[in-house]
N, C-alpha and C positions, 0 to 999 in steps of 0.2 A: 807858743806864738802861732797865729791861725792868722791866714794870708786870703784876702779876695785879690781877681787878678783877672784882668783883661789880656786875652791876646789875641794877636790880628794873624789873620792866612795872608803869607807871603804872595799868593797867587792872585785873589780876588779880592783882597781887603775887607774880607767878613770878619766879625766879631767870635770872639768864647770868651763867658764870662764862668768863675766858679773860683770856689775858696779850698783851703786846703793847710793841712799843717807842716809841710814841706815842700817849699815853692821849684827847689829847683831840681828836686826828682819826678815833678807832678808837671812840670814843662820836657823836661825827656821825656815822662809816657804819651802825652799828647804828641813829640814827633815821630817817636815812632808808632807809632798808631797802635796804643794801649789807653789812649785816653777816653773821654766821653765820647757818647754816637758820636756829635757834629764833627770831630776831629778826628775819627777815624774813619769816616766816607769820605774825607775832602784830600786832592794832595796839596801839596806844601809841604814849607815850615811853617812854625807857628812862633810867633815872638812875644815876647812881652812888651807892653806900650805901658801896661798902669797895673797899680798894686798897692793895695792899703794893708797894714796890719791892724790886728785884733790879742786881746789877751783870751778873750773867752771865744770857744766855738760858735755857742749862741751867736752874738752881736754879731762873729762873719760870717754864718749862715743869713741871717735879719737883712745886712748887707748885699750880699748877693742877691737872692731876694728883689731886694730895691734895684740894684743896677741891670736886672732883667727885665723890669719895668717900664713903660712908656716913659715916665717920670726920670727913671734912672739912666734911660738912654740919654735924653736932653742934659743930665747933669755933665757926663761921661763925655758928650760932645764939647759941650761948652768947657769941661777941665780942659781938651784935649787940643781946641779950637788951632792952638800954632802947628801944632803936630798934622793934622788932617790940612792944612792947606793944601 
């Protein structure tokens, strides 16, 4: 199973979006700052807000992708819309 996944900096409300085949050891390395650049120059925590599964790596690579996207930001807000009030 292969996981895209949003999470938000506890400090300034910035995004990290990125897929992964183990969600919640791949959310410890982003806090302790093993994760991607963004999440290892910023502090905070990092939390999870949203996360879709995938059977194949393909489609949540394709995914990711998309939710990095101008396109994909607008969907991600409008999922998120009661959350971001």
């Amino acid at each position: 199973m292969f996981t895209v996944y949003l999470l938000e900096n506890q400090n300034d409300k910035s995004w990290y979006i990125g897929q992964t085949d183990n969600l919640k050891r791949r959310i410890e390395e982003h806090n302790i700052k093993q994760g991607g650049r963004t999440t290892r120059i910023k502090s905070g925590e990092w939390k999870l807000i949203y996360a879709e599964a995938y059977l194949d790596r393909r489609d949540a690579v394709g995914r990711e992708k998309f939710l990095k996207s101008g396109s994909g930001r607008t969907y991600l807000k409008k999922q998120l819309r009661n959350y971001l009030i």
